[in-house]
FIKELO-114674 format. One line per 4 residues: number of its first residue (from 1); their letters; for each residue y, z, x of N, C-alpha, C, O. Coordinates in nm, 3 decimals. Layout:
BEGIN
NUM> A> Y,Z,X,Y,Z,X,Y,Z,X,Y,Z,X; ...
This chain:
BEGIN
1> XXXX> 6.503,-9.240,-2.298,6.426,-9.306,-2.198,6.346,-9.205,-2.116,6.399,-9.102,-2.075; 6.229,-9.232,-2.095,6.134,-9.128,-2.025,6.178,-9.131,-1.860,6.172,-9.234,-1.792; 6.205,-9.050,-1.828,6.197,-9.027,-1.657,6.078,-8.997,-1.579,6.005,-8.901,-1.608; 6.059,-9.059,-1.502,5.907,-9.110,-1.408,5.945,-8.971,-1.275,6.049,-8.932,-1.222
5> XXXX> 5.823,-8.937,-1.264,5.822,-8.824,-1.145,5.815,-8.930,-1.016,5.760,-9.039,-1.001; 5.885,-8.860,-0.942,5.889,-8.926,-0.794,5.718,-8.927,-0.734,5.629,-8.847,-0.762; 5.714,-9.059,-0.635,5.572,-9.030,-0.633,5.440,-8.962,-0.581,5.321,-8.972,-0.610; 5.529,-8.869,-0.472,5.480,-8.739,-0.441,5.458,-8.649,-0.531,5.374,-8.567,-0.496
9> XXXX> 5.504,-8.634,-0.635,5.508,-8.550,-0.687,5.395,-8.591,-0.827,5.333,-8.501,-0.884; 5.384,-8.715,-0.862,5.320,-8.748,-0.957,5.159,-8.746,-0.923,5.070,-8.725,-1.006; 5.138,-8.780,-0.741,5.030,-8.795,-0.687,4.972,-8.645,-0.687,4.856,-8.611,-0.709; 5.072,-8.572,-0.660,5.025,-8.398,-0.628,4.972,-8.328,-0.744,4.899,-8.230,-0.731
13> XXXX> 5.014,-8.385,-0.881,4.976,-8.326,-1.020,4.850,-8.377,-1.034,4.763,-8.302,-1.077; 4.822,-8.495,-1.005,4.687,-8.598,-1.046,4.591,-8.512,-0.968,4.502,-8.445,-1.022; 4.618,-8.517,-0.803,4.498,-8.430,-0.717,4.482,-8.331,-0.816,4.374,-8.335,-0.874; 4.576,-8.227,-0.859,4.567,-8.080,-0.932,4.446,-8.080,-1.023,4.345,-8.011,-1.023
17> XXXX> 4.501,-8.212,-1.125,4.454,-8.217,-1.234,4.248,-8.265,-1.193,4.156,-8.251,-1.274; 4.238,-8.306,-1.087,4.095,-8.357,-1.029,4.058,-8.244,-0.955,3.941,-8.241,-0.916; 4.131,-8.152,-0.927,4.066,-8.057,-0.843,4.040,-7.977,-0.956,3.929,-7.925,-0.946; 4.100,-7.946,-1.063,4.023,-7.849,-1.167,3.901,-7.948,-1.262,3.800,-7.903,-1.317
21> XXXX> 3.937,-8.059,-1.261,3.792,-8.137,-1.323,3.648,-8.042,-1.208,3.560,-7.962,-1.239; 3.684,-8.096,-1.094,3.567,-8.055,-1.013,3.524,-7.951,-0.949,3.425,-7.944,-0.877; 3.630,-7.836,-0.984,3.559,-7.677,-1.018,3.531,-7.660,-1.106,3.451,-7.567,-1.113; 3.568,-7.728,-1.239,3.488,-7.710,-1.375,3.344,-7.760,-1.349,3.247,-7.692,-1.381
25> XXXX> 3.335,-7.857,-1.301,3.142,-7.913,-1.245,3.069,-7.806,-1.171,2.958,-7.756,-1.190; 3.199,-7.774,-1.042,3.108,-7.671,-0.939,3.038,-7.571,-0.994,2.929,-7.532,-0.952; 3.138,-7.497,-1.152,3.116,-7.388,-1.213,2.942,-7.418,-1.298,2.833,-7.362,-1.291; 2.986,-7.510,-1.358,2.891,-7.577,-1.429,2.778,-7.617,-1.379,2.690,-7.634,-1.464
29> XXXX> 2.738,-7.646,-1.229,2.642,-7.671,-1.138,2.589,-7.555,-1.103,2.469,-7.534,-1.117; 2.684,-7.455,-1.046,2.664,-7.278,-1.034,2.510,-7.281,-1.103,2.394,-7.303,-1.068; 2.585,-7.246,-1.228,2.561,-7.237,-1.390,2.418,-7.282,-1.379,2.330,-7.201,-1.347; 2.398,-7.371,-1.396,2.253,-7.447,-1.359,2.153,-7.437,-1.277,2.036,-7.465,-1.299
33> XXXX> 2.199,-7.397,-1.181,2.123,-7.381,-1.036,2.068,-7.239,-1.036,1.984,-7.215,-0.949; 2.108,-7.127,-1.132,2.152,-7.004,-1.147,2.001,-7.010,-1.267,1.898,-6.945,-1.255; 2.038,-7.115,-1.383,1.930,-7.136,-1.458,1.800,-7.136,-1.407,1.704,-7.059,-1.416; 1.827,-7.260,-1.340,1.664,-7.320,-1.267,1.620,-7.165,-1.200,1.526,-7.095,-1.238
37> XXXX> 1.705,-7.138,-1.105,1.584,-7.006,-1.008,1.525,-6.956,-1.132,1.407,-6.921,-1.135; 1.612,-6.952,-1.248,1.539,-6.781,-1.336,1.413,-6.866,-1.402,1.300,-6.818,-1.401; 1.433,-6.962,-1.443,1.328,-7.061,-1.461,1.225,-7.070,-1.378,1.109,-7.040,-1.407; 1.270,-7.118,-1.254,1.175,-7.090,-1.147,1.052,-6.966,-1.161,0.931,-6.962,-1.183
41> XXXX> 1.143,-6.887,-1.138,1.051,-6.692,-1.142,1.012,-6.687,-1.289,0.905,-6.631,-1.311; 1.061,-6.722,-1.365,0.967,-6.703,-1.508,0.848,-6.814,-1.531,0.760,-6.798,-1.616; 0.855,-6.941,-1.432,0.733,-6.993,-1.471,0.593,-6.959,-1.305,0.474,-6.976,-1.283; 0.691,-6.915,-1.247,0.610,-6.854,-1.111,0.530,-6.741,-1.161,0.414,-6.737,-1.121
45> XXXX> 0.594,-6.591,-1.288,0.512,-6.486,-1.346,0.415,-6.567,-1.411,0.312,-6.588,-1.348; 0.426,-6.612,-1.516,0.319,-6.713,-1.609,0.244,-6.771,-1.511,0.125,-6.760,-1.539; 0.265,-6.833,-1.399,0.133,-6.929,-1.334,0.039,-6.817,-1.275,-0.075,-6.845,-1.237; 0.089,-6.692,-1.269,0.014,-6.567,-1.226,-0.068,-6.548,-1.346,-0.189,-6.570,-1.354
49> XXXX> -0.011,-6.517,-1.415,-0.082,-6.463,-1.569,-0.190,-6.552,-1.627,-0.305,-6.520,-1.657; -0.126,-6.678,-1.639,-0.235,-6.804,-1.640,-0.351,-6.788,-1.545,-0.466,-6.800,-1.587; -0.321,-6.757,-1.392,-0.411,-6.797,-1.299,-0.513,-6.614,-1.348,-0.636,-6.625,-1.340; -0.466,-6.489,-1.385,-0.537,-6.429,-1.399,-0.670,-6.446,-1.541,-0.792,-6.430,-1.541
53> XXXX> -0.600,-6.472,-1.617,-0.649,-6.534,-1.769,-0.788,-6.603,-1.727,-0.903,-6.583,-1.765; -0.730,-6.698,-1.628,-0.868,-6.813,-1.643,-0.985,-6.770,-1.504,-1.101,-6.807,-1.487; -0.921,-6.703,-1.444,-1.054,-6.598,-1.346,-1.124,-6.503,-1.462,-1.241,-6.481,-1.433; -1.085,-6.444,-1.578,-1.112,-6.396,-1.634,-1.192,-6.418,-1.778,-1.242,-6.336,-1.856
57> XXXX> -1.185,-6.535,-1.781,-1.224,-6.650,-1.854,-1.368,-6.718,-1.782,-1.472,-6.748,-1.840; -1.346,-6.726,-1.691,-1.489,-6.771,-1.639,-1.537,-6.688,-1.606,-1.655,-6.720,-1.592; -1.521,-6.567,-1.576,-1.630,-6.456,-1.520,-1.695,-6.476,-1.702,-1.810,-6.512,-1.726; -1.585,-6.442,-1.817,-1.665,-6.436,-1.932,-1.784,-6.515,-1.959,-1.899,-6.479,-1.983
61> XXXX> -1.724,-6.650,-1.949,-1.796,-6.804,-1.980,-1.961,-6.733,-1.867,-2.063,-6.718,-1.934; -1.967,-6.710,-1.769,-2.062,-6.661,-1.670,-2.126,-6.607,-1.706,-2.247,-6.633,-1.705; -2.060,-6.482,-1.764,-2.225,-6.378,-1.853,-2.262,-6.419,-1.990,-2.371,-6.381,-2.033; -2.178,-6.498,-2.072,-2.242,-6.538,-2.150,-2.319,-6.668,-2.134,-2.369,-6.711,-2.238
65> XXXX> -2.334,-6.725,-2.044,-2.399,-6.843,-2.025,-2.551,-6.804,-1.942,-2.645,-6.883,-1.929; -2.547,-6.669,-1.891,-2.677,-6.579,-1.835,-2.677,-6.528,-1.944,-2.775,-6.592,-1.980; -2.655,-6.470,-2.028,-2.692,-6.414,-2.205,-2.777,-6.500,-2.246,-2.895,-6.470,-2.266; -2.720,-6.639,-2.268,-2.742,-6.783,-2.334,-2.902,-6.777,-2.307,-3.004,-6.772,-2.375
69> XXXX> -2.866,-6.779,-2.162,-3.065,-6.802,-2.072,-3.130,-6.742,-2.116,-3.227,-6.792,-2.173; -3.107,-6.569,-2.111,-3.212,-6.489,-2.107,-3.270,-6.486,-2.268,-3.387,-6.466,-2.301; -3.185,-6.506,-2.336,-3.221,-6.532,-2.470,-3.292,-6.665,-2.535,-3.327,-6.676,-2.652; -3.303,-6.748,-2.447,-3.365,-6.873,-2.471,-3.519,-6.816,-2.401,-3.624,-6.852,-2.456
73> XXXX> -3.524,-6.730,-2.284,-3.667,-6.697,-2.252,-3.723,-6.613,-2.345,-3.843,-6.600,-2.370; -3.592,-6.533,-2.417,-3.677,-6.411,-2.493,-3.740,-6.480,-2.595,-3.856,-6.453,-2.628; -3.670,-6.577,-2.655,-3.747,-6.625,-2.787,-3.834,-6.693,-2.771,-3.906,-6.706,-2.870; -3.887,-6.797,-2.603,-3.979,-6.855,-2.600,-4.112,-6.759,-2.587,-4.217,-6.778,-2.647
77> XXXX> -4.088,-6.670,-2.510,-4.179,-6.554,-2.493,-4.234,-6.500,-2.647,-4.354,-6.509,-2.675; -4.147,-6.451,-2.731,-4.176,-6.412,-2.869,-4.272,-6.557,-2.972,-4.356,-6.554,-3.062; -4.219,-6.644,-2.913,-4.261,-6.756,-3.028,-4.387,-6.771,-2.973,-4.463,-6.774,-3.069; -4.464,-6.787,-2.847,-4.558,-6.806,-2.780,-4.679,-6.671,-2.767,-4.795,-6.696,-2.736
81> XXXX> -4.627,-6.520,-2.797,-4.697,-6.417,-2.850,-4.725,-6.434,-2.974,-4.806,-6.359,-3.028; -4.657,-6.548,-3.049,-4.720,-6.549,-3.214,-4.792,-6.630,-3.239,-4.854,-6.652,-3.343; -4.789,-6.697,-3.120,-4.942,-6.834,-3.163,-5.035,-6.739,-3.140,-5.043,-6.641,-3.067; -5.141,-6.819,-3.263,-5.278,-6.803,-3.227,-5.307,-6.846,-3.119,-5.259,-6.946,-3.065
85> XXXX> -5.398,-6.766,-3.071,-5.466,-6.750,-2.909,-5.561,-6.909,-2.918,-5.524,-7.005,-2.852; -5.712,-6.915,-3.029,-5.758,-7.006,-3.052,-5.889,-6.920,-3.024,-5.990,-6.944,-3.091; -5.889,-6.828,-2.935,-6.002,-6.760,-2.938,-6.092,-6.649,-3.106,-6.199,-6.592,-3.123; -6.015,-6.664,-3.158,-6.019,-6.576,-3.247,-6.173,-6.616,-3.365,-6.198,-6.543,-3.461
């Protein structure tokens, strides 16, 4: 026949047994929270790197889009020295 713990004593094992459930979470929450910051700072470097990339990216897009121009005048200039005058 099984013998039953008195009920102080059965209540005091149960708390035990719930107080290590919920340092196993605390640990495990730690754990996580510990994740996120590094997460945090690794997507905080990248939004730097990103944010340098695309300043750097439009200064490009900038001179080649003044390239673009000056080369649309050069060839109108050239195509318009090759017409006949009409005087000729």
């Amino acid at each position: 026949m099984r013998q039953e713990l008195p009920p102080r004593r059965g209540a005091a094992l149960q708390l035990r047994d719930e107080l290590a459930v919920v340092e196993t979470v605390l640990v495990l929450l730690k754990w996580v929270a510990e994740a996120c910051q590094s997460l945090g700072k690794y997507l905080e470097n990248m939004h730097r790197k990103v944010v340098f990339l695309t300043t750097r990216f439009e200064t490009l897009l900038s001179l080649v889009e003044q390239l673009h121009s000056t080369l649309e005048v050069a060839v109108m200039n050239t195509e318009q020295d090759q017409e006949p005058d009409g005087h000729e």
